[in-house]
Biopython code that builds the backbone (N, CA, C, O; Angstrom):
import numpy as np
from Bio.PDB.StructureBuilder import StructureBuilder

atoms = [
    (1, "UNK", "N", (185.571, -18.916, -30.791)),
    (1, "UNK", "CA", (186.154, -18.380, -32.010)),
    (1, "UNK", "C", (186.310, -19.528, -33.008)),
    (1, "UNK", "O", (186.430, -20.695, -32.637)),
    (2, "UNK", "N", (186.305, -19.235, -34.001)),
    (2, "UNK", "CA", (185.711, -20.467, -34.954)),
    (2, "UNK", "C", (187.466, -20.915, -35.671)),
    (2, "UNK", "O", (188.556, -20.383, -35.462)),
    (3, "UNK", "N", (187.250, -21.572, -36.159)),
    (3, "UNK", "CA", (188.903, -22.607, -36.378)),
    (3, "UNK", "C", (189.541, -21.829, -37.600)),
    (3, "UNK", "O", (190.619, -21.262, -37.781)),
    (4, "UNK", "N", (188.495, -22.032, -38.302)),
    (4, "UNK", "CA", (188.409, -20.962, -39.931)),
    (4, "UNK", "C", (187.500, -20.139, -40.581)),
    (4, "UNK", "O", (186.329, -20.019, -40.222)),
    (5, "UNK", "N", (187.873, -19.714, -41.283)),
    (5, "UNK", "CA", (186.798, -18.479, -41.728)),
    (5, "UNK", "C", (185.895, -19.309, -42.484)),
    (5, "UNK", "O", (186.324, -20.243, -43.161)),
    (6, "UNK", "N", (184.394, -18.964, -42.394)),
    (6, "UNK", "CA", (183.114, -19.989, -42.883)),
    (6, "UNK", "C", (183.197, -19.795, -44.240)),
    (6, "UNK", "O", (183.894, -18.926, -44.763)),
    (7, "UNK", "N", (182.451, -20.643, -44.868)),
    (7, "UNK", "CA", (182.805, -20.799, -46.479)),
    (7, "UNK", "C", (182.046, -19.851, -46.852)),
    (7, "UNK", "O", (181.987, -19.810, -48.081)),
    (8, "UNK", "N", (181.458, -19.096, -46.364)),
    (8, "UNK", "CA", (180.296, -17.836, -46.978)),
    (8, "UNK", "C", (180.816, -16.678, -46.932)),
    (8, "UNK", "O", (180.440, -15.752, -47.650)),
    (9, "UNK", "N", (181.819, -16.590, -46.007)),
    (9, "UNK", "CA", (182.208, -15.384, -45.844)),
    (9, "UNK", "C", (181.611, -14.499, -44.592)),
    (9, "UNK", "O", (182.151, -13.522, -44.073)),
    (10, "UNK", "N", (180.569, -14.998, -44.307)),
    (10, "UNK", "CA", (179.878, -14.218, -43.350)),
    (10, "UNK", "C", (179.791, -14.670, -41.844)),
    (10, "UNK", "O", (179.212, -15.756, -41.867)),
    (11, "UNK", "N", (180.035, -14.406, -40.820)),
    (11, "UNK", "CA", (179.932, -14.807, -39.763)),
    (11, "UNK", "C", (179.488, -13.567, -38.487)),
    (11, "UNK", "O", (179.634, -12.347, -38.413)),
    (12, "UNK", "N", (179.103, -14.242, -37.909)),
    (12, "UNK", "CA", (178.473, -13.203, -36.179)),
    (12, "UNK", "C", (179.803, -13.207, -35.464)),
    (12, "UNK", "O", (179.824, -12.679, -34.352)),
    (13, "UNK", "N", (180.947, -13.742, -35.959)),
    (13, "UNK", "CA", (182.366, -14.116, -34.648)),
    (13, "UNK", "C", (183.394, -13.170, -35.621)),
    (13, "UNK", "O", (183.533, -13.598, -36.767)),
    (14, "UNK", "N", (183.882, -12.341, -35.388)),
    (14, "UNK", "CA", (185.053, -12.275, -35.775)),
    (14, "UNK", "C", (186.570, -13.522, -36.329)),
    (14, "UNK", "O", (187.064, -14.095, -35.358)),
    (15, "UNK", "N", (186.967, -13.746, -37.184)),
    (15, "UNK", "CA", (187.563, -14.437, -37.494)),
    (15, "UNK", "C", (188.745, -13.969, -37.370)),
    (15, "UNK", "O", (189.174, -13.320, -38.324)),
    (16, "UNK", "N", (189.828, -14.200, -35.879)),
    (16, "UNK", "CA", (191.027, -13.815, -35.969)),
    (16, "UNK", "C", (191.716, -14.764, -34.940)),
    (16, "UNK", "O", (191.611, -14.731, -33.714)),
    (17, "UNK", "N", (192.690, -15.903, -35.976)),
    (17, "UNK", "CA", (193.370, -16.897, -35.555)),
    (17, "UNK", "C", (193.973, -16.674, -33.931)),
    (17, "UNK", "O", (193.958, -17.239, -32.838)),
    (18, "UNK", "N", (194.517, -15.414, -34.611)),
    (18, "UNK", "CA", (195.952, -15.220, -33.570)),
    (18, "UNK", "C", (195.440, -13.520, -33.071)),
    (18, "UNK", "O", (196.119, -12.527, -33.332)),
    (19, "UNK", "N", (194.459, -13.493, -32.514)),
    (19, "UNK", "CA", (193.871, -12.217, -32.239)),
    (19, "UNK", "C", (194.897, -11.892, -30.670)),
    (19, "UNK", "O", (194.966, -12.547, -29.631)),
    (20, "UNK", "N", (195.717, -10.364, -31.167)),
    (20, "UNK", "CA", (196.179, -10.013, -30.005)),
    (20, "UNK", "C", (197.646, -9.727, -30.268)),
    (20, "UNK", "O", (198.335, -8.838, -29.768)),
    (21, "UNK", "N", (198.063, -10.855, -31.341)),
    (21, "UNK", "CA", (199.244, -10.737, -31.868)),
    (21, "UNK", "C", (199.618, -10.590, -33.124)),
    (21, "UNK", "O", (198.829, -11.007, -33.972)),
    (22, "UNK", "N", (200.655, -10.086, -33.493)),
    (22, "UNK", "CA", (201.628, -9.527, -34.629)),
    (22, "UNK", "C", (201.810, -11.182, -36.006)),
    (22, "UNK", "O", (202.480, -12.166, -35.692)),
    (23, "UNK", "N", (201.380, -11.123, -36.812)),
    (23, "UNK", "CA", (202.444, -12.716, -37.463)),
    (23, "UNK", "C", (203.408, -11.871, -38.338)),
    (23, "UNK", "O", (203.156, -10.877, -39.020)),
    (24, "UNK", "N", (204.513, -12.491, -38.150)),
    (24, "UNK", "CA", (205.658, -12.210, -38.787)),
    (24, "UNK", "C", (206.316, -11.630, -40.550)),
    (24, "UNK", "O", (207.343, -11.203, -41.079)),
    (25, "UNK", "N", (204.491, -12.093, -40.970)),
    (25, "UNK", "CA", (204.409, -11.820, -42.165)),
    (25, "UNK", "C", (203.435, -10.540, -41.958)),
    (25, "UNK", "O", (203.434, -9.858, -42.982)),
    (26, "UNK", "N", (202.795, -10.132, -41.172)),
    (26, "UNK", "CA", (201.449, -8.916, -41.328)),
    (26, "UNK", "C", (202.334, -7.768, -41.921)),
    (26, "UNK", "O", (203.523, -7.599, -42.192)),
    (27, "UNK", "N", (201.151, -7.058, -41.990)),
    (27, "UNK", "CA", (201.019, -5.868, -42.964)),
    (27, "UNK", "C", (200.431, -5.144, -42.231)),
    (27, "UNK", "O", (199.272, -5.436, -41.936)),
    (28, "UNK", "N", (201.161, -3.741, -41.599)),
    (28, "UNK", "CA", (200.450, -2.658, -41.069)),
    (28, "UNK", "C", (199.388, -1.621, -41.981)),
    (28, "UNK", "O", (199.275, -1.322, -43.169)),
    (29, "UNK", "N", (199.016, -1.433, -41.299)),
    (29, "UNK", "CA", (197.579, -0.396, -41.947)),
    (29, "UNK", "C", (197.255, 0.726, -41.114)),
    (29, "UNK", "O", (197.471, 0.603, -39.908)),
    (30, "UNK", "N", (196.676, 2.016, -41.636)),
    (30, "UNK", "CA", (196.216, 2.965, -41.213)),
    (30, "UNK", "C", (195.063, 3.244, -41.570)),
    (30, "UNK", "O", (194.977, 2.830, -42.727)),
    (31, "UNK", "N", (194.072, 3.722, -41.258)),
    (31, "UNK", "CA", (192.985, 4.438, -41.655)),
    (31, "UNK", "C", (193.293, 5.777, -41.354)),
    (31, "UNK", "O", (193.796, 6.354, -40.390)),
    (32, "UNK", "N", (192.813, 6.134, -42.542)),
    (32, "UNK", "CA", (192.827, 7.759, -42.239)),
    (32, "UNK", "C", (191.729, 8.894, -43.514)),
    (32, "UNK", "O", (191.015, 8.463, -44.420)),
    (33, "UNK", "N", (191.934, 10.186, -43.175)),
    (33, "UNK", "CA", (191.459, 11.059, -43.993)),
    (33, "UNK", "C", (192.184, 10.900, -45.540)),
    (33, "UNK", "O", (193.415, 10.880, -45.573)),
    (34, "UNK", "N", (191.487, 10.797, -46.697)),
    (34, "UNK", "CA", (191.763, 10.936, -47.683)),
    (34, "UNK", "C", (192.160, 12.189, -48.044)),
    (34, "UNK", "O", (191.630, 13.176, -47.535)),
    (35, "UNK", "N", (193.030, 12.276, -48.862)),
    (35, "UNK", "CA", (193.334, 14.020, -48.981)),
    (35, "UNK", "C", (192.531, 14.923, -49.501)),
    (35, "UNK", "O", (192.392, 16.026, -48.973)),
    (36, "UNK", "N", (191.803, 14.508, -50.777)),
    (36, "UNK", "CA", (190.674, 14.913, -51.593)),
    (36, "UNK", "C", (189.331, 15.282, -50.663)),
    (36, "UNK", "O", (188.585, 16.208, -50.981)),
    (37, "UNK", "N", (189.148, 14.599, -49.691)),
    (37, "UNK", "CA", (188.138, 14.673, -48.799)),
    (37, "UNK", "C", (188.434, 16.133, -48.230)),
    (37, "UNK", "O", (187.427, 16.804, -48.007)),
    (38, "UNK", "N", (189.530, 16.655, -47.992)),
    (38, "UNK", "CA", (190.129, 17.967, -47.221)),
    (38, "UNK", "C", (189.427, 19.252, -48.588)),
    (38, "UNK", "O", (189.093, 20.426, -48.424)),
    (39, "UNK", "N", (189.419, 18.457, -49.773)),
    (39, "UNK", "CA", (189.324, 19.792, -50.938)),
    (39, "UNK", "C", (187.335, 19.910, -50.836)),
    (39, "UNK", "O", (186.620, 20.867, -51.135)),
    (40, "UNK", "N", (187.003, 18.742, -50.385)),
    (40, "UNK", "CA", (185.376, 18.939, -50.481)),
    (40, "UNK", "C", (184.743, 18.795, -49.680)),
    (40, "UNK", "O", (183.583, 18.384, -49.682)),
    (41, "UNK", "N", (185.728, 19.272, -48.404)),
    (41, "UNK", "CA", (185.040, 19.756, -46.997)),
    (41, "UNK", "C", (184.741, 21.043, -46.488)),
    (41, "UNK", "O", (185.611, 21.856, -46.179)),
    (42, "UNK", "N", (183.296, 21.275, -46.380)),
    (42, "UNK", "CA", (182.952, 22.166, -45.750)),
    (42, "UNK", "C", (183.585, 23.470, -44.851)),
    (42, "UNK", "O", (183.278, 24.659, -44.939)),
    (43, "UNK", "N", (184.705, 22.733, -43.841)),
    (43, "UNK", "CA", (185.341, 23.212, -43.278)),
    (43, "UNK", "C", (187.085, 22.682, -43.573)),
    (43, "UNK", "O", (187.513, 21.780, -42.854)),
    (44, "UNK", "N", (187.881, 23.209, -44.495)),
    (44, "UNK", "CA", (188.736, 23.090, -44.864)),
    (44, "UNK", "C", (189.706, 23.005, -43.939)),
    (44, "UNK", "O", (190.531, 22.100, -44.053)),
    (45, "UNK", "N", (189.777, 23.785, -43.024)),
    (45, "UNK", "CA", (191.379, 24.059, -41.849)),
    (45, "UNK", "C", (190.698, 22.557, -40.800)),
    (45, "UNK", "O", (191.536, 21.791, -40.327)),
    (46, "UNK", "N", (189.288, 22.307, -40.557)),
    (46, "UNK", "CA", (189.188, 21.049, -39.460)),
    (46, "UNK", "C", (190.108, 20.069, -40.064)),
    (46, "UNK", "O", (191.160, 19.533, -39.716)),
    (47, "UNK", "N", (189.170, 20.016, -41.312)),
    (47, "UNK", "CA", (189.799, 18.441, -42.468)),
    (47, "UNK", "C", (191.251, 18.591, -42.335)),
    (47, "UNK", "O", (191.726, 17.892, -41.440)),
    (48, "UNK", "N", (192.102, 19.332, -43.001)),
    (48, "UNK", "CA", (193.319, 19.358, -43.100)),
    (48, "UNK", "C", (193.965, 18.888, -41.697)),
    (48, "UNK", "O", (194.812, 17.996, -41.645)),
    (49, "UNK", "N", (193.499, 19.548, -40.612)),
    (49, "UNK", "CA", (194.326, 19.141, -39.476)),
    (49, "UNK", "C", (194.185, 17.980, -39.115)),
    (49, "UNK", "O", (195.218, 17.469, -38.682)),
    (50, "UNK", "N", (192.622, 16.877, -39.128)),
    (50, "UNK", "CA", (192.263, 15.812, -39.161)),
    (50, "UNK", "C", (193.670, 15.000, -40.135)),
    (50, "UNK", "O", (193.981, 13.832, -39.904)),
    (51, "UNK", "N", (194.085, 15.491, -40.752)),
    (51, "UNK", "CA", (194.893, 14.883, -42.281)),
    (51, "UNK", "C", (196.432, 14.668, -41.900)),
    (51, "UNK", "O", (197.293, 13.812, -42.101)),
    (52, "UNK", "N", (196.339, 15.708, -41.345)),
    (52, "UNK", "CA", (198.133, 16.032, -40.545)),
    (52, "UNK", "C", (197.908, 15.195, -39.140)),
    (52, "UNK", "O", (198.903, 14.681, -38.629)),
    (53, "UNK", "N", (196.720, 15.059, -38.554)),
    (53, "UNK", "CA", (197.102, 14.046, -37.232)),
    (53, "UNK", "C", (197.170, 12.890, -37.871)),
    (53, "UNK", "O", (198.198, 12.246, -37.660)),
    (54, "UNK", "N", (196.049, 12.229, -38.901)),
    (54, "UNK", "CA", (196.313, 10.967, -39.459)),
    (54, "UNK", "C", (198.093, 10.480, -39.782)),
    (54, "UNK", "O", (198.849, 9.588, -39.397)),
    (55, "UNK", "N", (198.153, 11.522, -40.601)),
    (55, "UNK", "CA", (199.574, 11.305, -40.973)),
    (55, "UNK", "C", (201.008, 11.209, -40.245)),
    (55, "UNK", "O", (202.059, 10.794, -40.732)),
    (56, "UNK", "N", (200.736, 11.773, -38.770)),
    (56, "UNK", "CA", (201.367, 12.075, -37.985)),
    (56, "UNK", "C", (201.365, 10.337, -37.429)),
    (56, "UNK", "O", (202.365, 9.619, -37.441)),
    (57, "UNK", "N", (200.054, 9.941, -36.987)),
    (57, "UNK", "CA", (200.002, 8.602, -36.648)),
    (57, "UNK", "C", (200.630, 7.658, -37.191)),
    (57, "UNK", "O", (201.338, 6.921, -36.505)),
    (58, "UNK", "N", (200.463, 7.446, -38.888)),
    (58, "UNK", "CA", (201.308, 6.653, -39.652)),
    (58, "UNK", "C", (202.317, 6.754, -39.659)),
    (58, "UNK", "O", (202.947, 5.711, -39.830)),
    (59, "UNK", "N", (203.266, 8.311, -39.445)),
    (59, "UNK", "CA", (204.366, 8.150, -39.456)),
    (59, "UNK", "C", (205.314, 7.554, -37.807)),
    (59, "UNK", "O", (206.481, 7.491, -37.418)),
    (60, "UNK", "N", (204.120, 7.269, -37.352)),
    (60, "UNK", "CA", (205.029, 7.003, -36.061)),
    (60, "UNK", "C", (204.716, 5.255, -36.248)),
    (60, "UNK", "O", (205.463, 4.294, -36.060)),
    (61, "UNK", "N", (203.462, 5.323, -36.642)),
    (61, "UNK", "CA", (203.666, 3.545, -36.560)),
    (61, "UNK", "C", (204.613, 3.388, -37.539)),
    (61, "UNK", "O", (204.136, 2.365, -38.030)),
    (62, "UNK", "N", (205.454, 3.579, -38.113)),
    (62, "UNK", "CA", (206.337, 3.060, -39.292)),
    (62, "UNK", "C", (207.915, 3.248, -38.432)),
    (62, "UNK", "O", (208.903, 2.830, -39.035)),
    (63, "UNK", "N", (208.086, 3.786, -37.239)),
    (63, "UNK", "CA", (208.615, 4.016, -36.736)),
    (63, "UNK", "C", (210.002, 5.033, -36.881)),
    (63, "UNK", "O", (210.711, 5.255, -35.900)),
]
sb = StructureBuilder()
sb.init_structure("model")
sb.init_model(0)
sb.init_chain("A")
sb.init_seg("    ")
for serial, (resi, resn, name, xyz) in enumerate(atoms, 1):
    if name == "N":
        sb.init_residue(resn, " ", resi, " ")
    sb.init_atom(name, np.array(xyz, "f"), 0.0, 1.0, " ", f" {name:<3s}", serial, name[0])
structure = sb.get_structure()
């Protein structure tokens, strides 16, 4: 694992110092379904429920 991130930006290694752990300063994140994505989906009731589990997830990581 490389010391620092390469001056190009680009690398074959993942660049993560402290891979495994939390730093005291991080910032949680979610990925999820966009809501708009639910209005220009094909199947409206899948998307939506896709939308409500996303959300369901975030609200638990936030504890």
């Amino acid at each position: 694992m490389p010391e620092k991130a390469p001056e190009d930006g680009y690398s074959a290694e993942p660049f993560v110092p402290d891979r495994g752990g939390l730093a005291d300063d991080c910032v949680r994140a979610v990925a999820g379904v966009h809501p708009s994505a639910v209005l220009r989906s094909d199947d409206r009731e899948v998307a939506f429920r896709g939308l409500v589990a996303d959300l369901d997830v975030a609200a638990r990581a936030l504890g």
